[in-house]
Each structure stands twice: as structure tokens, then as C-alpha cells.
LOMARKOL-427234 format. One record per residue: residue number from 1; residue in three letters; x, y, z of N, C-alpha, C in turn. Coordinates in nm, 2 decimals, decimal comma, padded with zeros to 4 digits. Atoms other than C-alpha are relative to their C-alpha. Example, Ala and Ser with C-alpha at 12.3 -4.5 7.8 and 13.67 -1.06 7.14 Angstrom:
<vexfis>
VEXFI  nr rest     nu     nv     nw    cau    cav    caw     cu     cv     cw
VEXFI   1  ALA  00,09 -00,12  00,00  01,23 -00,45  00,78  00,09  00,12  00,00
VEXFI   2  SER -00,09 -00,11  00,00  01,37 -00,11  00,71 -00,08  00,11  00,08
</vexfis>
This chain:
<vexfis>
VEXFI  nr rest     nu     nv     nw    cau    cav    caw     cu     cv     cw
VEXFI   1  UNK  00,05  00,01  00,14 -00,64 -01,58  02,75 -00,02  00,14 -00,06
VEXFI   2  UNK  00,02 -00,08  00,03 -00,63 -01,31  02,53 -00,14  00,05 -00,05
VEXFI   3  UNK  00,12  00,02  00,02 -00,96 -01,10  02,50 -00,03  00,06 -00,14
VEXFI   4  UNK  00,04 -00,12  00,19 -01,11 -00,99  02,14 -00,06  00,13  00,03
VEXFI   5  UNK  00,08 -00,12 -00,02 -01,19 -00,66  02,13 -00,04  00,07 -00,18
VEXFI   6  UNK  00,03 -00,07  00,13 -01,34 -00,45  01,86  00,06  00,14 -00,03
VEXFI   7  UNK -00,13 -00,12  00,05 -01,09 -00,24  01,65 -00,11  00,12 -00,04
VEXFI   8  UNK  00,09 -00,17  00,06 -01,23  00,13  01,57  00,01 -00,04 -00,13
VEXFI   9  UNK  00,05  00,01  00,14 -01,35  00,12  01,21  00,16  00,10 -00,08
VEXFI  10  UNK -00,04 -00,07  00,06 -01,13  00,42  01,15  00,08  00,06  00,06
VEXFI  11  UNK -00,05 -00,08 -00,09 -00,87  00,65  01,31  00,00  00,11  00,01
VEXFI  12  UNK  00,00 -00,14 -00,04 -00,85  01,00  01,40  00,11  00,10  00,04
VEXFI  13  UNK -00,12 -00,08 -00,10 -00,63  01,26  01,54  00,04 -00,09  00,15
VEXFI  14  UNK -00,03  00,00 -00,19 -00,72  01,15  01,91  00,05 -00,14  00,00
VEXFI  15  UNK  00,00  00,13 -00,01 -00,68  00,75  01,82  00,15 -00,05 -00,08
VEXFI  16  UNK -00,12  00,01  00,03 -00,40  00,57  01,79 -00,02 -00,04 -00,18
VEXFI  17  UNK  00,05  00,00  00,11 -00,37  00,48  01,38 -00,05 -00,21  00,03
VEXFI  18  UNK  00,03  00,15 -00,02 -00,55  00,08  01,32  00,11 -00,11  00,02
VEXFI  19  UNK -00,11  00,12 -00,01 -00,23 -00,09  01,27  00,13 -00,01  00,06
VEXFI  20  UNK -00,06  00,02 -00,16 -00,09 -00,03  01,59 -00,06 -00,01  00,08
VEXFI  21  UNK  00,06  00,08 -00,08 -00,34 -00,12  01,77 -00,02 -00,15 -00,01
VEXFI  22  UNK -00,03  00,15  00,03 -00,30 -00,46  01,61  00,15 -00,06  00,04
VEXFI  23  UNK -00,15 -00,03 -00,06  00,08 -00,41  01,69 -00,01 -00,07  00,13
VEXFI  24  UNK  00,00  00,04 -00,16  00,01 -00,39  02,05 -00,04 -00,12  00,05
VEXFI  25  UNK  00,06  00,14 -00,03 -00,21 -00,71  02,04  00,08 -00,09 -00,02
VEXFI  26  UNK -00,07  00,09  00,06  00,02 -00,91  01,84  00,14  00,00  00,17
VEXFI  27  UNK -00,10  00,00 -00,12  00,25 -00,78  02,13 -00,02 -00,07  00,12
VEXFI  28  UNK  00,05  00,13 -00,11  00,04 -00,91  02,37  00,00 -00,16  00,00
VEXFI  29  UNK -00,02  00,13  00,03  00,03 -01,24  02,22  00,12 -00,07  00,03
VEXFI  30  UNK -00,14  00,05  00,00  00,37 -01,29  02,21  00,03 -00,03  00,14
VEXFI  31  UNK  00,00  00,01 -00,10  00,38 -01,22  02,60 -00,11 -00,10  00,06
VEXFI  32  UNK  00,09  00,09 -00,05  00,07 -01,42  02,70 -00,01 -00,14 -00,07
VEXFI  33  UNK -00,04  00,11  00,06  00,14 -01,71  02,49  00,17 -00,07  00,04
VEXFI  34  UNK -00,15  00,04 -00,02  00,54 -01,70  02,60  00,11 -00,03 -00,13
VEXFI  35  UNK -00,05  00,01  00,15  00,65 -01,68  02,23  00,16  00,04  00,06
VEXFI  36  UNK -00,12 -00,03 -00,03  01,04 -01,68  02,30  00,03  00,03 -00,12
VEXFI  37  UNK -00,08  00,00  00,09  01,31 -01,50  02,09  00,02 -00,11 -00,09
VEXFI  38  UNK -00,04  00,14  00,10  01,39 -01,69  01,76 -00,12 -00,09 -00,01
VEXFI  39  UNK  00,13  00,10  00,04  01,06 -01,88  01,79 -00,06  00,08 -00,13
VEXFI  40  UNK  00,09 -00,02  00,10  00,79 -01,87  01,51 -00,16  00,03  00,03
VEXFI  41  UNK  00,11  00,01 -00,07  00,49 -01,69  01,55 -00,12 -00,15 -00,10
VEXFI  42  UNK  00,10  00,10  00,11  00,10 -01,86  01,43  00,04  00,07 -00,14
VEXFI  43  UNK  00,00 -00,04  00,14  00,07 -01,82  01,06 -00,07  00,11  00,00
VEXFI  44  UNK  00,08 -00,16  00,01 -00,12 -01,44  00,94 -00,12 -00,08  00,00
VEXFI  45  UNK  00,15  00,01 -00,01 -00,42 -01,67  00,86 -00,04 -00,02  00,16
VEXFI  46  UNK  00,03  00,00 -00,12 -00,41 -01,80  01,23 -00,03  00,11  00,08
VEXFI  47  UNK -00,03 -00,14 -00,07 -00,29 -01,47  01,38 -00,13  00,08  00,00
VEXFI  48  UNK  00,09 -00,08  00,00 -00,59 -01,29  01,22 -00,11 -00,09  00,02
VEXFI  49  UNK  00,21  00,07 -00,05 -00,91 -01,54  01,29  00,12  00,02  00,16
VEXFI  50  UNK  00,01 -00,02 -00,13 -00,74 -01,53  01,67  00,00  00,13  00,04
VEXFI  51  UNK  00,01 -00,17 -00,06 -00,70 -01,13  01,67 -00,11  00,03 -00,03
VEXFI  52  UNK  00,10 -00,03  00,04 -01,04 -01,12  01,48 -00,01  00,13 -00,09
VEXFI  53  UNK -00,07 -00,11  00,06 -00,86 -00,88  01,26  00,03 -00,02 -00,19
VEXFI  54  UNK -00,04  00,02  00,11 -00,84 -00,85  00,87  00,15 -00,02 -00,02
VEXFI  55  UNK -00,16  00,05  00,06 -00,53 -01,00  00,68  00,05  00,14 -00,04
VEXFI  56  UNK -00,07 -00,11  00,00 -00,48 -00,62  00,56  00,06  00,07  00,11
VEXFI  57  UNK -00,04 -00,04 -00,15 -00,48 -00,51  00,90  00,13 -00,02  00,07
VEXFI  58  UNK -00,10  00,11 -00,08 -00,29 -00,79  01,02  00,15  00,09 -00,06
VEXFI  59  UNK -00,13 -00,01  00,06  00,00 -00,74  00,78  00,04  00,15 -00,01
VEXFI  60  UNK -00,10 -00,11 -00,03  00,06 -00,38  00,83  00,06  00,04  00,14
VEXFI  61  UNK -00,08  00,04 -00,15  00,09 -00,45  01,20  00,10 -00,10  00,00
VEXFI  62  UNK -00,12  00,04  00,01  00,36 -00,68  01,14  00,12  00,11 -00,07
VEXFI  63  UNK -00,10 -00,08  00,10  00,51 -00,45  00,84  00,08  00,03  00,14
VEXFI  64  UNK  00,01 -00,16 -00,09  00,51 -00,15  01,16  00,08 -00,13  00,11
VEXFI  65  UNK -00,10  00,06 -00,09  00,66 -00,43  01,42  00,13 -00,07 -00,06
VEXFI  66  UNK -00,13  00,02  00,07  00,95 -00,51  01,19  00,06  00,08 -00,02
VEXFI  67  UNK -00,10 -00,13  00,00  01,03 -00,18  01,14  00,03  00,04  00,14
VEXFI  68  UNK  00,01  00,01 -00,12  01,00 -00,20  01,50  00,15 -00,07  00,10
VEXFI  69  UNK -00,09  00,08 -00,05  01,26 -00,44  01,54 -00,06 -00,11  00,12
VEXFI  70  UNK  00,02  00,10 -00,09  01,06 -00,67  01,73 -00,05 -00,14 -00,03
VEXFI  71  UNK -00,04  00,13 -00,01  01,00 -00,91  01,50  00,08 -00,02 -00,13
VEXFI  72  UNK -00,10  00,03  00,12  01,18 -01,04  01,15 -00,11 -00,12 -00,07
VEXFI  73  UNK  00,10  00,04  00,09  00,97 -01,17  00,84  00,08 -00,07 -00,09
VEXFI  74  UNK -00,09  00,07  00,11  01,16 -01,46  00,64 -00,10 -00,05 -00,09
VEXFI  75  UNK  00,06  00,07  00,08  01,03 -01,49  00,32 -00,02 -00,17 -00,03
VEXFI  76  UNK  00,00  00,12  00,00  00,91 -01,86  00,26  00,02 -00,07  00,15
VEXFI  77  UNK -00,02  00,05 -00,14  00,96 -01,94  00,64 -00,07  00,07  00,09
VEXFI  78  UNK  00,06 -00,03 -00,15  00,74 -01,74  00,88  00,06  00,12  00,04
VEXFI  79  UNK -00,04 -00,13 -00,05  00,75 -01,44  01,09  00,01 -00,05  00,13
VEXFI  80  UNK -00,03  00,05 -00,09  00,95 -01,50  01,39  00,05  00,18  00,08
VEXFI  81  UNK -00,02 -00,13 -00,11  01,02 -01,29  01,74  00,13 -00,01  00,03
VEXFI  82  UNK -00,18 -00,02  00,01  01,36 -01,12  01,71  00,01  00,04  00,12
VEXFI  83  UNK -00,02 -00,02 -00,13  01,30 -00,96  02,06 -00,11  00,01  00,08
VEXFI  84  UNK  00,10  00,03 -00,11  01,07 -00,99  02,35 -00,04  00,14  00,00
VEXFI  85  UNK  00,06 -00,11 -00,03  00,85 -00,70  02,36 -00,06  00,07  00,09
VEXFI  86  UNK  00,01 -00,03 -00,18  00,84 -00,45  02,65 -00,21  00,05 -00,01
VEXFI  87  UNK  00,14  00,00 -00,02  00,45 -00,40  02,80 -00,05  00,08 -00,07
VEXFI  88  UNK  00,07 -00,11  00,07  00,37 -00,07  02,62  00,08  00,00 -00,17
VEXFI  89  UNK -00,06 -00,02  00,15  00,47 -00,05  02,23  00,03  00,15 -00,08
VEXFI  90  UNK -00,01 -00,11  00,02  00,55  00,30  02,25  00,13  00,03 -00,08
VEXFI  91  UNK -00,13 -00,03  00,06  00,88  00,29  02,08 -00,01 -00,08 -00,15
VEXFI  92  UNK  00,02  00,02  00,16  00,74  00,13  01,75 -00,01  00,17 -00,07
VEXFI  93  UNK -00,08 -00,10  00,07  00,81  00,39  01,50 -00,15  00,01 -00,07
VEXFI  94  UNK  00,13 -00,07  00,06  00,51  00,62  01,37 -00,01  00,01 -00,14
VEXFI  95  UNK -00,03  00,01  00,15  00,51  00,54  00,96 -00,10  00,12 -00,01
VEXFI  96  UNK  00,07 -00,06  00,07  00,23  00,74  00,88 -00,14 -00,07  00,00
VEXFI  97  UNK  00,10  00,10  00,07 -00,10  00,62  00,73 -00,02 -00,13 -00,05
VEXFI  98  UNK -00,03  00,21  00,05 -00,09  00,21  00,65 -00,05  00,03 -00,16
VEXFI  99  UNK  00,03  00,04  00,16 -00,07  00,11  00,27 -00,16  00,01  00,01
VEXFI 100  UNK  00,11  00,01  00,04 -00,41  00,03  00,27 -00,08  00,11 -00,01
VEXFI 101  UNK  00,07 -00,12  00,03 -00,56  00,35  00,39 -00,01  00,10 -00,14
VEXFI 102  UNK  00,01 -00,07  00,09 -00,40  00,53  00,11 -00,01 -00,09 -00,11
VEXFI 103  UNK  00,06  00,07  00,14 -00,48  00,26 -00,15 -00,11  00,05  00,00
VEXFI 104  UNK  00,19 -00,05  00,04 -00,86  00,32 -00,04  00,00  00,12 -00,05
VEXFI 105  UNK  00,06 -00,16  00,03 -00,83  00,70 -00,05  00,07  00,02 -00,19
VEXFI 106  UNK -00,03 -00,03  00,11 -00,64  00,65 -00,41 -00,15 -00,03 -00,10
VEXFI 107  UNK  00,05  00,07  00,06 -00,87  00,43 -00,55 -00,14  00,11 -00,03
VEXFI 108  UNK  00,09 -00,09  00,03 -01,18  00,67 -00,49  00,06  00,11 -00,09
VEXFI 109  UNK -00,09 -00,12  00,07 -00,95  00,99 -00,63  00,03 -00,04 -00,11
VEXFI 110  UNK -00,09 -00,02  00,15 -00,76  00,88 -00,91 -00,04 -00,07 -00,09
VEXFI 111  UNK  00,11  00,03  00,09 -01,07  00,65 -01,06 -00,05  00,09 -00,07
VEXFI 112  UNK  00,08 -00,11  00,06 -01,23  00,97 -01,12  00,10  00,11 -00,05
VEXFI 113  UNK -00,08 -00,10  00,07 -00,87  01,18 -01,22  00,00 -00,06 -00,09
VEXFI 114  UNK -00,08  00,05  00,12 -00,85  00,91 -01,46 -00,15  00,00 -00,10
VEXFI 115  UNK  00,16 -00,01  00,04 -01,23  00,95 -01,59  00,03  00,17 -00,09
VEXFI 116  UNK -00,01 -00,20  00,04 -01,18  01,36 -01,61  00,13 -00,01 -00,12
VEXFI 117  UNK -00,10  00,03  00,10 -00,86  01,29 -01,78 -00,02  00,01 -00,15
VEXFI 118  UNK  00,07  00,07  00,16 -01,03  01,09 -02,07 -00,07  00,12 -00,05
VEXFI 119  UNK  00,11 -00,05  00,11 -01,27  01,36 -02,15  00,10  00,14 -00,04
VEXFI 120  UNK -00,09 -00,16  00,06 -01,04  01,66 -02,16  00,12  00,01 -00,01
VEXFI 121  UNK -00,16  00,04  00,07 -00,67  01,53 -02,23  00,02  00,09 -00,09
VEXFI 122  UNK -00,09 -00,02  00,12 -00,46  01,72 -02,48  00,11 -00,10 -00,05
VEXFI 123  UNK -00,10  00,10  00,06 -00,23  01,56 -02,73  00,11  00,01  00,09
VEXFI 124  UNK -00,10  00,02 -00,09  00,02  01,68 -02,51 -00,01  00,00  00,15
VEXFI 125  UNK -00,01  00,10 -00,14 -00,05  01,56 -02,17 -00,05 -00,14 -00,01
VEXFI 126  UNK  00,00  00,16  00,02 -00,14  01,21 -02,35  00,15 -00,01 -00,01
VEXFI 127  UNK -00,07  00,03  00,01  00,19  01,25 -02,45  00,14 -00,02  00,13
VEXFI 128  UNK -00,07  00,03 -00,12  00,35  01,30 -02,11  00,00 -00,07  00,06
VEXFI 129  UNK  00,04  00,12 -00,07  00,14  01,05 -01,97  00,09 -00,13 -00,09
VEXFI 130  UNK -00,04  00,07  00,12  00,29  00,82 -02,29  00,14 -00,04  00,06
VEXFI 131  UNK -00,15  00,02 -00,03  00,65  00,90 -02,17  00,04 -00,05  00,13
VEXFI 132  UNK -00,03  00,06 -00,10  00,59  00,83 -01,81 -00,03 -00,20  00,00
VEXFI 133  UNK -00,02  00,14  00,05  00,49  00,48 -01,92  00,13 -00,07 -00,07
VEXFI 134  UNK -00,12  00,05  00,04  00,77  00,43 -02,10  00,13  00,05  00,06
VEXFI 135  UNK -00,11 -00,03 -00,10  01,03  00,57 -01,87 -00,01 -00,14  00,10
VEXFI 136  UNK  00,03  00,10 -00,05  00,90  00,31 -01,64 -00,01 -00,14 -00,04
VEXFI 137  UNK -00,04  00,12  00,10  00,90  00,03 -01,90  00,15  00,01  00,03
VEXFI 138  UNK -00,13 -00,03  00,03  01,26  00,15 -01,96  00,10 -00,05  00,15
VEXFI 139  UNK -00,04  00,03 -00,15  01,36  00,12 -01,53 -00,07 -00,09  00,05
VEXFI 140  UNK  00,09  00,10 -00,06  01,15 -00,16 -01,45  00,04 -00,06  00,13
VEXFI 141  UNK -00,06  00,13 -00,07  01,39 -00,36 -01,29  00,13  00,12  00,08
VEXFI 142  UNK -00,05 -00,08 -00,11  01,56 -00,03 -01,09 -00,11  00,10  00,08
VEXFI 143  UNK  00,08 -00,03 -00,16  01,36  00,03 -00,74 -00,06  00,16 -00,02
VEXFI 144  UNK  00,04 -00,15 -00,03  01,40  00,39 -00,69  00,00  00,05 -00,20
VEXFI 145  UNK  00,05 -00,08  00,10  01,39  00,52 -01,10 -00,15 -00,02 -00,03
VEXFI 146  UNK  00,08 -00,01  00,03  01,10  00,31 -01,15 -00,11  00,04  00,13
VEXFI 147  UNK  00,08 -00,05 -00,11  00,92  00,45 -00,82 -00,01  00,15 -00,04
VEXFI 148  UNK  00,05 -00,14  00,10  00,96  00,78 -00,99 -00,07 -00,02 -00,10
VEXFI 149  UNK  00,09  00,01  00,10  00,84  00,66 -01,31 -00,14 -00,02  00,02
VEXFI 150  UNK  00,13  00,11  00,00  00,53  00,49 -01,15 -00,07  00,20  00,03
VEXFI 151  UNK  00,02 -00,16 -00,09  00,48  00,90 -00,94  00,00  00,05 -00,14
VEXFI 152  UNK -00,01 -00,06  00,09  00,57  01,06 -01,27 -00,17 -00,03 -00,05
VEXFI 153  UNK  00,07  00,05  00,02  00,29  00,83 -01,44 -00,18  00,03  00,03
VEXFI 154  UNK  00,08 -00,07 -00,08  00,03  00,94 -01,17 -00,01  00,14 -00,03
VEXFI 155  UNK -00,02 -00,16 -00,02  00,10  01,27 -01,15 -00,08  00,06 -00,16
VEXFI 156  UNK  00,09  00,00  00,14  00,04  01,31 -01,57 -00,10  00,02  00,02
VEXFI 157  UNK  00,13  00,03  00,04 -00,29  01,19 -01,56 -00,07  00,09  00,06
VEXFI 158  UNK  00,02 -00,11 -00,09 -00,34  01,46 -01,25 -00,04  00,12 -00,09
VEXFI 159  UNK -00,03 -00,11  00,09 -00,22  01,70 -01,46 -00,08  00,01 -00,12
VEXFI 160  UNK  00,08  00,03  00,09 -00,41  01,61 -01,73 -00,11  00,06 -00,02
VEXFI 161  UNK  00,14 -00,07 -00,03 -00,73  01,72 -01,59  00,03  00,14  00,01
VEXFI 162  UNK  00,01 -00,21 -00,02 -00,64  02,11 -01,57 -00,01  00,02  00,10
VEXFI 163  UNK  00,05 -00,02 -00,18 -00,71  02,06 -01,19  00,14  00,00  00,06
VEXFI 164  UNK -00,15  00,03 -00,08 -00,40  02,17 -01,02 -00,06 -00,04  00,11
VEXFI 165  UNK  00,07  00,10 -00,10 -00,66  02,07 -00,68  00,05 -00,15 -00,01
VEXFI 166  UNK -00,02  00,20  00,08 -00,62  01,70 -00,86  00,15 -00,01  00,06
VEXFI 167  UNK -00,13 -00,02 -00,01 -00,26  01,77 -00,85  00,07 -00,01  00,12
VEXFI 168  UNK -00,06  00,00 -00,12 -00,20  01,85 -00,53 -00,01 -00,12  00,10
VEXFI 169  UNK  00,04  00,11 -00,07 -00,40  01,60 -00,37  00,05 -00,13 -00,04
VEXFI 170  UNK -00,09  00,13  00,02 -00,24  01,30 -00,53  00,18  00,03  00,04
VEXFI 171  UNK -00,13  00,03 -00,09  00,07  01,42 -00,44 -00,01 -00,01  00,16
VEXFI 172  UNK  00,00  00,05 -00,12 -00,02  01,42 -00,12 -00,04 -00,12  00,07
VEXFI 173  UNK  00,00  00,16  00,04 -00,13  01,09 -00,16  00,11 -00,05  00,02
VEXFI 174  UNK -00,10  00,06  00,05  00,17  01,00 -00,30  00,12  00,00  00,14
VEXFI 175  UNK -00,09 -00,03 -00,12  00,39  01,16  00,00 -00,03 -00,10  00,09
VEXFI 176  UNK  00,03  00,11 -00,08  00,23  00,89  00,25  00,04 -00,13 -00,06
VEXFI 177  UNK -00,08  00,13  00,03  00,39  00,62  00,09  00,12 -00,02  00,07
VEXFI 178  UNK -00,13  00,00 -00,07  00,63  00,57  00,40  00,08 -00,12 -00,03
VEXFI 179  UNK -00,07  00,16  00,00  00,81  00,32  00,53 -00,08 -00,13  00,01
VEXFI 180  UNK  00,05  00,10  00,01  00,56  00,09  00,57 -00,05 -00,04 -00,12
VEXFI 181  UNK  00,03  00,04  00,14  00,45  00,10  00,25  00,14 -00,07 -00,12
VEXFI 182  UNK -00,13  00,05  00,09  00,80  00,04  00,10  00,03 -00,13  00,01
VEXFI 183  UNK -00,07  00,14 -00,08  00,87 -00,22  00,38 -00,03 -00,08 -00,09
VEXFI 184  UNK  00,06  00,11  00,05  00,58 -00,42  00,23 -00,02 -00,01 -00,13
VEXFI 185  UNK  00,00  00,03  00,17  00,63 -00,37 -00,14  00,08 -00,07 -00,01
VEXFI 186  UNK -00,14  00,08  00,04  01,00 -00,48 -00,09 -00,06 -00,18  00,03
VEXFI 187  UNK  00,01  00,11 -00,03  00,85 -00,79  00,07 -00,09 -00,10 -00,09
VEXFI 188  UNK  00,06  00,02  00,11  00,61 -00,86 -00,23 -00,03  00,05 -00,11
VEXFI 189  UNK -00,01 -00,11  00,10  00,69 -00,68 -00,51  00,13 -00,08 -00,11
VEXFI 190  UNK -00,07  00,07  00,10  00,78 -00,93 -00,78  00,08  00,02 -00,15
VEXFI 191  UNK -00,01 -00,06  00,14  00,90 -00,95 -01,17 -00,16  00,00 -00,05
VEXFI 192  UNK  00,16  00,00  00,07  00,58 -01,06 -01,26 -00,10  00,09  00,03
VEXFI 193  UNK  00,11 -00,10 -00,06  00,38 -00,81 -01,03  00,05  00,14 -00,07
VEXFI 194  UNK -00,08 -00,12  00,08  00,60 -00,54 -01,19 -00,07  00,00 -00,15
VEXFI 195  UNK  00,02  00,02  00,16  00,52 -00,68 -01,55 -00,13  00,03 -00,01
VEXFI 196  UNK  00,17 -00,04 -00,04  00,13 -00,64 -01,42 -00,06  00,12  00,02
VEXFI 197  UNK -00,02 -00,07  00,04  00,20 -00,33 -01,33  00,03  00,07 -00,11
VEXFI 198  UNK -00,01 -00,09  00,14  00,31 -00,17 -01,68 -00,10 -00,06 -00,06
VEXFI 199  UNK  00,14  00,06  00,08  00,03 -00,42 -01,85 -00,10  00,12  00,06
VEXFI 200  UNK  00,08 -00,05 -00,08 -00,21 -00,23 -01,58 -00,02  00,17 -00,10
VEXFI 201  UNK -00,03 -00,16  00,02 -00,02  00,16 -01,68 -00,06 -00,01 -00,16
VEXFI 202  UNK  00,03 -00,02  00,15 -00,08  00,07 -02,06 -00,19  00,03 -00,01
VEXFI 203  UNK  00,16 -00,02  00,04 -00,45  00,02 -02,05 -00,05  00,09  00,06
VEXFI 204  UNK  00,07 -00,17 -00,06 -00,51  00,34 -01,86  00,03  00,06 -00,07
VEXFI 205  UNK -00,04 -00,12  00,10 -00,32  00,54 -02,09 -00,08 -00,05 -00,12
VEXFI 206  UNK  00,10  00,01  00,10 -00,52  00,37 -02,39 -00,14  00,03 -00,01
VEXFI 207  UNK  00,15 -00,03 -00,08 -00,84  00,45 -02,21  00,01  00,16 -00,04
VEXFI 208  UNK -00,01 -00,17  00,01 -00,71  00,82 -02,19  00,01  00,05 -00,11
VEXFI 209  UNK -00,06  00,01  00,14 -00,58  00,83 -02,51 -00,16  00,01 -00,14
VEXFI 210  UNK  00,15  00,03  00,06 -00,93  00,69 -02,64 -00,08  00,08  00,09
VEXFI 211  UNK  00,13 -00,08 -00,09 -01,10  00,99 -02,43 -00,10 -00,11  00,02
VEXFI 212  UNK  00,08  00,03 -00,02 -01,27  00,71 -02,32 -00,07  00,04  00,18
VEXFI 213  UNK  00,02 -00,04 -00,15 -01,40  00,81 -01,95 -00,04 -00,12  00,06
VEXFI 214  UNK  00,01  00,11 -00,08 -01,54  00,50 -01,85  00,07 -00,09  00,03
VEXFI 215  UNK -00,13  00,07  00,03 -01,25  00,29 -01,97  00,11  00,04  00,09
VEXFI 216  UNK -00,12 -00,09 -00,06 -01,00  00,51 -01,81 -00,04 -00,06  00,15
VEXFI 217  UNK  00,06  00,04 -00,14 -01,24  00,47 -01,46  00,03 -00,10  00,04
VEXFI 218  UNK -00,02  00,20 -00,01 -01,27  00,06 -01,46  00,17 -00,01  00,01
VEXFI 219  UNK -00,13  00,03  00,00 -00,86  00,06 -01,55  00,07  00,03  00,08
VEXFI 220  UNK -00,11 -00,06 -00,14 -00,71  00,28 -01,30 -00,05 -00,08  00,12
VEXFI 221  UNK  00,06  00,05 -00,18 -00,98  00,16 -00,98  00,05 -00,16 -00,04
VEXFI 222  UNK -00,02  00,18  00,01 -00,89 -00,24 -01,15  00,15  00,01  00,05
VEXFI 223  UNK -00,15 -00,05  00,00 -00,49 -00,12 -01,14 -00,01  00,01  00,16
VEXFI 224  UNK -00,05 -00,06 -00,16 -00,52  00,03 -00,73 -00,06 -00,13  00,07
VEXFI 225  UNK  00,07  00,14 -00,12 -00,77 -00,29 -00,61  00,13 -00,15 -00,07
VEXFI 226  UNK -00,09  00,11  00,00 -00,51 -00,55 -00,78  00,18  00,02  00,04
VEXFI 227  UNK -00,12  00,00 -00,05 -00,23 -00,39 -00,62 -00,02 -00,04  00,20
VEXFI 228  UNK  00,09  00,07 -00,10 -00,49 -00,42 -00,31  00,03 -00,09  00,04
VEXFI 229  UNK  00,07  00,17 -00,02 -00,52 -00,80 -00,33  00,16 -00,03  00,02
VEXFI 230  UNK -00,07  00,05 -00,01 -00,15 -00,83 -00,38  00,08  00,04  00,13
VEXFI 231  UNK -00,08  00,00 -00,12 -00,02 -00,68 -00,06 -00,12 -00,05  00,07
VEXFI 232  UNK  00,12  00,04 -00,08 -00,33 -00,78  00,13  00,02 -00,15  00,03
VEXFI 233  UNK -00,01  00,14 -00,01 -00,28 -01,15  00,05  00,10 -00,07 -00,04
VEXFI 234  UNK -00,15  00,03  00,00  00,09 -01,15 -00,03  00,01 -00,13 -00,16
</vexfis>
């Protein structure tokens, strides 16, 4: 019987990152249950009340075992085991930081670049901010231009603030968007979530636009937690 254990709150240098230690568990499962190739694992809601593990959690330890090659995620059908996994999971592939982490660390940060923004904007970094929205309008519906446009978009509002600090730090932000982050956009990353997106980008830039600071705050932190909810609960 597999036993529950209590995941570290957080990771560290010395620890491995959270959602590979969910990795390894899920690994275990698969071996102490006898999950054969080609089978189907439980469902994520199952998977996480038996790992005792958040659905965010959950689902970046799959992302990280697919990029793994150990298991394969069919949309509309289940996440099934493409190969039997050897005792230690040392050969899953090190992405970086998990989506979530750096949604949380945006969400704090770029509430408040987009606050600072509002009060001390010039016409022309509204207007840069202006064009990265519409560049992005314009590539909606291509991957990589509008993944620049969305960075461009960010970045502006960075810039915005006079704080090259601001600046740096969201791109470094920005840089941690690996593979697992991509994995799992590709895997939920609609027209309509797209369309929600640019709705999202508009009302920040009208916020900014209207030096309003509060407005700006609520729009961006509403914009990072409803991108939250949508890889979190697919």
C-alpha cells in the first residue's frame, strides 16, 4: 500500500523541486499497483485525493513525466503508461521551476509593476504597451509570434515603471517558462482562452492608460490567477 507522506511546502537548492517528488510517487504507483504499458492511469482527481497532493501539483508532475517519456496524455481520453518506470526517476528531465511557482512569483510582481505603471506612465510607453497588445491581437492564432507578443506586452509595462530592477526581474521571470510550462499550455491553451487572454491584456492597458493604479493592480493579479485556474483545472 502506498504510504502518504507530507510534500515540503516549498523547495530549495538542497530539495528536490515539488513536482518531482510527485513524479516519483506517481512512479511508485504505477509499480505498486502493476499499471502495465498502454493501460490507463486513475483520473488527476483520483490520482491527487490518493497522493494527497494538489491538482496543480499533480499536473505538473505528469507535465514533467511526459516529457519524461514515461507516460502519454490523450486529450479527451486519459493519461496512460507509455513505459514502465525504472525504481529511481533520475532520468526525468530537470525543466526548471513548475508553471505554478512562477505564476505565484508573477502574480505578486507584476500586480504591483502594473500599479507603478499607472501612476507614472508616459504617452509613450502607453503607447508601446498599446502596440504590444496589438501585435498580439494581430498573431493570435501563431504560437511562437504571439508568445513574443504576450513577453513584449509584459515587458512594456516593466518598462513603464522607469525601474530597469522591474525589468530585469520579469524577464527573469519570463526565462523560466520552460518546457513544462509550454508542455502544458500546448495541452490547454485554447481559441477561447486565447480570446480571454487579449480581453484580459486590454483591460490592463486601459487601467494604465487611465493612470489608474488600482485598476491596473485587480487586472493584471485577475489576468495571472485566471490563467492559474486554467492550467490548474484544465
Amino acid at each position: 500500500m502506498l504510504k502518504k507522506t507530507t510534500l515540503p511546502a516549498e523547495s530549495n537548492a538542497h530539495e528536490p523541486r515539488l513536482y518531482r517528488v510527485v513524479a516519483d510517487r506517481i512512479q511508485e504507483l504505477i509499480r505498486n499497483e502493476n499499471i502495465a504499458a498502454g493501460e490507463r492511469l486513475p483520473s488527476e482527481r483520483d490520482l491527487a485525493t490518493k497522493l494527497s497532493v494538489s491538482r496543480a501539483s499533480l499536473r505538473e508532475a505528469l507535465i514533467a513525466l511526459e516529457l519524461g517519456g514515461v507516460i502519454e496524455v490523450r486529450g479527451g481520453s486519459g493519461v496512460y503508461v507509455s513505459e514502465l518506470p525504472e525504481p529511481a526517476a533520475a532520468d526525468l528531465p530537470e525543466a526548471g521551476p513548475g508553471p505554478f511557482e512562477v505564476l505565484s512569483a508573477r502574480r505578486l510582481i507584476e500586480s504591483e509593476i502594473a500599479a507603478i505603471a499607472a501612476r507614472v506612465a508616459t504617452d509613450s510607453a502607453i503607447d508601446a504597451i498599446l502596440q504590444a497588445v496589438v501585435e498580439m491581437e494581430k498573431h493570435h492564432a501563431n504560437y511562437s509570434s504571439n508568445e513574443q507578443a504576450d513577453r513584449n506586452f509584459h515587458l512594456a509595462i516593466a518598462r513603464a515603471t522607469g525601474n530597469s530592477a522591474l525589468v530585469g526581474s520579469l524577464n527573469y521571470l519570463w526565462d523560466q517558462r520552460g518546457r513544462l510550462w509550454h508542455k502544458l499550455k500546448e495541452h490547454f491553451q485554447t481559441e477561447e482562452l486565447r480570446q480571454e487572454t487579449l480581453k484580459d491584456h486590454r483591460r490592463i492597458l486601459e487601467a494604465i492608460a487611465a493612470h489608474d493604479p488600482a485598476a491596473a493592480r485587480k487586472a493584471m493579479r485577475a489576468h495571472l490567477e485566471r490563467v492559474t485556474r486554467t492550467f490548474s483545472r484544465g
